[in-house]
C-alpha positions as CSV (number, residue, x, y, z in Angstrom):
1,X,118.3,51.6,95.5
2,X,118.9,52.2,91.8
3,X,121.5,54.7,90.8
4,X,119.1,57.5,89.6
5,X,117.4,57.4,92.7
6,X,120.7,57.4,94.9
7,X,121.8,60.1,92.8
8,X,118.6,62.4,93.0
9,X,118.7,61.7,97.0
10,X,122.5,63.4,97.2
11,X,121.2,65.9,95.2
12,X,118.6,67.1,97.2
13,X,121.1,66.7,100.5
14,X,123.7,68.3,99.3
15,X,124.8,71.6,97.0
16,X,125.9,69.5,94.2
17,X,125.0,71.0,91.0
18,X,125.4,67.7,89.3
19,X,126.9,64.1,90.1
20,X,128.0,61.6,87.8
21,X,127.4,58.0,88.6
22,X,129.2,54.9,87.1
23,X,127.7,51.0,86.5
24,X,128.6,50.0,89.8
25,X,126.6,52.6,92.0
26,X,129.4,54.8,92.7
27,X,128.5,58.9,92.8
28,X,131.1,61.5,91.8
29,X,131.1,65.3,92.0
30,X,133.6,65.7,89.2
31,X,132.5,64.1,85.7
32,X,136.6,63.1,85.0
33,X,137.0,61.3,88.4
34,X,133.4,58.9,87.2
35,X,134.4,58.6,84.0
36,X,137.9,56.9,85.3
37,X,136.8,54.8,87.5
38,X,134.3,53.8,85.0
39,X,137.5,52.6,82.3
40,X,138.2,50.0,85.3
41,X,134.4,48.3,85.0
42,X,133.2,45.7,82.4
43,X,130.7,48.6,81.9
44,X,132.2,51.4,80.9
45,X,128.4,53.9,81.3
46,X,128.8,57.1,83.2
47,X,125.4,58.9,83.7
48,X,125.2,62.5,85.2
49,X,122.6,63.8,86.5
50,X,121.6,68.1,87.5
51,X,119.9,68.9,89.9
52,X,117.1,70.7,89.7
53,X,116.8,74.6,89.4
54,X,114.6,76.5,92.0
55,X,112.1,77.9,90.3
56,X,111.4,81.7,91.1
57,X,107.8,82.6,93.1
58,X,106.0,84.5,90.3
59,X,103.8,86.6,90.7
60,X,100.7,88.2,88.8
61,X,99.6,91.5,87.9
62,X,96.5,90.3,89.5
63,X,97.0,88.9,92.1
64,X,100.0,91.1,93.3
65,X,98.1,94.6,92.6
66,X,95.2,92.9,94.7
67,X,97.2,92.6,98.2
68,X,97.0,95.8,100.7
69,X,100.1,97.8,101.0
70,X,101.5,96.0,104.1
71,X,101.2,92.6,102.2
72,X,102.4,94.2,98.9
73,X,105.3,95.8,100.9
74,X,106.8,92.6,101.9
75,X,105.9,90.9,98.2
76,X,107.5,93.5,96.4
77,X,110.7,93.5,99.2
78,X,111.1,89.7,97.9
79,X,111.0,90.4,94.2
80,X,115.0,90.9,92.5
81,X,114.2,91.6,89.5
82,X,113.7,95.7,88.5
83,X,111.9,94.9,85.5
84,X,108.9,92.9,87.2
85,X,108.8,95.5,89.7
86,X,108.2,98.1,87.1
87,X,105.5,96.0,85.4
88,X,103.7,96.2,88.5
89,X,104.2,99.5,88.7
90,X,102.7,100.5,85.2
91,X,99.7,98.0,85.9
92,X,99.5,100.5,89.2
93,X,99.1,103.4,87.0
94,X,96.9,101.7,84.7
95,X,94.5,100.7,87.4
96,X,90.9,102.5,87.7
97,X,92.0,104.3,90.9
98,X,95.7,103.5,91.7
99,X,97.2,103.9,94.9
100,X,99.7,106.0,95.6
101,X,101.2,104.3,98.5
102,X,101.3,101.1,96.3
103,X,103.8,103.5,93.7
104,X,105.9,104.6,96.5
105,X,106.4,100.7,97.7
106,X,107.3,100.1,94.0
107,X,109.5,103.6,93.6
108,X,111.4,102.5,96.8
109,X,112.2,99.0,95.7
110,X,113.5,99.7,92.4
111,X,115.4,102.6,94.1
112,X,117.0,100.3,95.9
113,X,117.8,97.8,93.9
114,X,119.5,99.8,91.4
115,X,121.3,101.6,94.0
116,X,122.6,97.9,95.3
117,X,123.5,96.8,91.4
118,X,125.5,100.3,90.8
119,X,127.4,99.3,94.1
120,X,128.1,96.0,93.1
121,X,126.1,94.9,96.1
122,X,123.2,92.7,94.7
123,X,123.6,90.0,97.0
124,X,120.5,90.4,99.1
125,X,120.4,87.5,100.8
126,X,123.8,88.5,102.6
127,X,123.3,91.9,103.0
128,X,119.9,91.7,105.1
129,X,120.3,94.9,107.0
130,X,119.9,97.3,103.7
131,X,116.6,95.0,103.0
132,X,115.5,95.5,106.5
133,X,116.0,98.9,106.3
134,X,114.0,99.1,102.6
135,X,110.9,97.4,103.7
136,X,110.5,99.8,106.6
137,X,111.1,102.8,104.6
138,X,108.6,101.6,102.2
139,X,106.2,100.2,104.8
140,X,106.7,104.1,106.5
141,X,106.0,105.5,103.0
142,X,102.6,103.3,102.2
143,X,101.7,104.5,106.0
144,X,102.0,107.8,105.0
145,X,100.0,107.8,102.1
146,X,96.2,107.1,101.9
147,X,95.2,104.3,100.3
148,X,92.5,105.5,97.2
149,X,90.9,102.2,96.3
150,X,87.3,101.7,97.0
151,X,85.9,98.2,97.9
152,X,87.3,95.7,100.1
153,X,91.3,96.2,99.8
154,X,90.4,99.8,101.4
155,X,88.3,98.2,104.3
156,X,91.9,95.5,104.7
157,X,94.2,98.6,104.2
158,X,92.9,100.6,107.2
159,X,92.5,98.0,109.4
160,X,96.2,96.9,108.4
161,X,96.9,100.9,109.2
162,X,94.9,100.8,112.4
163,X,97.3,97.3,113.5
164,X,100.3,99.6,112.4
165,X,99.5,102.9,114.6
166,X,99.2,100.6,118.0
């Protein structure tokens, strides 16, 4: 196994943001520790690679905006950041016949995500019982709140109200 490959491979295994890796195969965490044991070697090359960043979902306007309010709910619950939140929002607005249980959804989660920055508490993935509690408040609002679209996502929206009633 060559060493970028052995390095890649503790990457992916392990929470490593990078490893450094000298001539003779050997990994290292910290660059100082590779690039000393390298001085000892004939060949003197450390190489250090990164792993490689997660890469948010995205989402479109589009695509997002097309969803019914319990599939939006649960989309929007996974978005962090406020400003794509309120993009979707103003494409809401902008829509031919925008729903208003669609702007409570978005309302609600920028609510609470600014609530959780002013409190320092932004770490969502820890704190899952304040996300629990925001999706159902914004699944109770959208189930409050007719949808006003015509077409299809009406048609998926009541049946998804219907499934939420029983």
């Amino acid at each position: 196994m060559n060493i970028e490959t052995k390095a890649k491979k503790y990457l992916e295994q392990h929470d490593a943001v990078q490893v450094s890796a000298t001539s003779d195969g050997f990994l290292f965490i910290d660059e100082r520790h590779a690039k000393r044991h390298a001085a000892t070697l004939n060949n003197k090359d450390v190489k250090t690679f990164k792993a490689e960043e997660e890469k948010p979902e995205e989402h479109t306007a589009d695509e997002t905006l097309e969803q019914n309010l319990t599939q939006l709910a649960e989309t929007v619950e996974g978005i962090d950041d406020v400003d794509e939140i309120y993009l979707l929002q103003k494409a809401e607005e902008n829509a031919e016949k925008p729903r208003k249980g669609a702007l409570a959804i978005f309302d609600a989660r920028i609510e609470q995500l600014l609530e959780d920055d002013s409190t320092g508490d932004n770490d969502i993935v820890n704190d899952q019982s304040n996300d629990q509690g925001a999706a159902d408040q914004a699944q109770d609002k959208a189930k409050e709140i007719p949808a006003v679209r015509t077409g299809q996502t009406d048609a998926v929206d009541d049946a998804a109200a219907a499934k939420a009633k029983k």
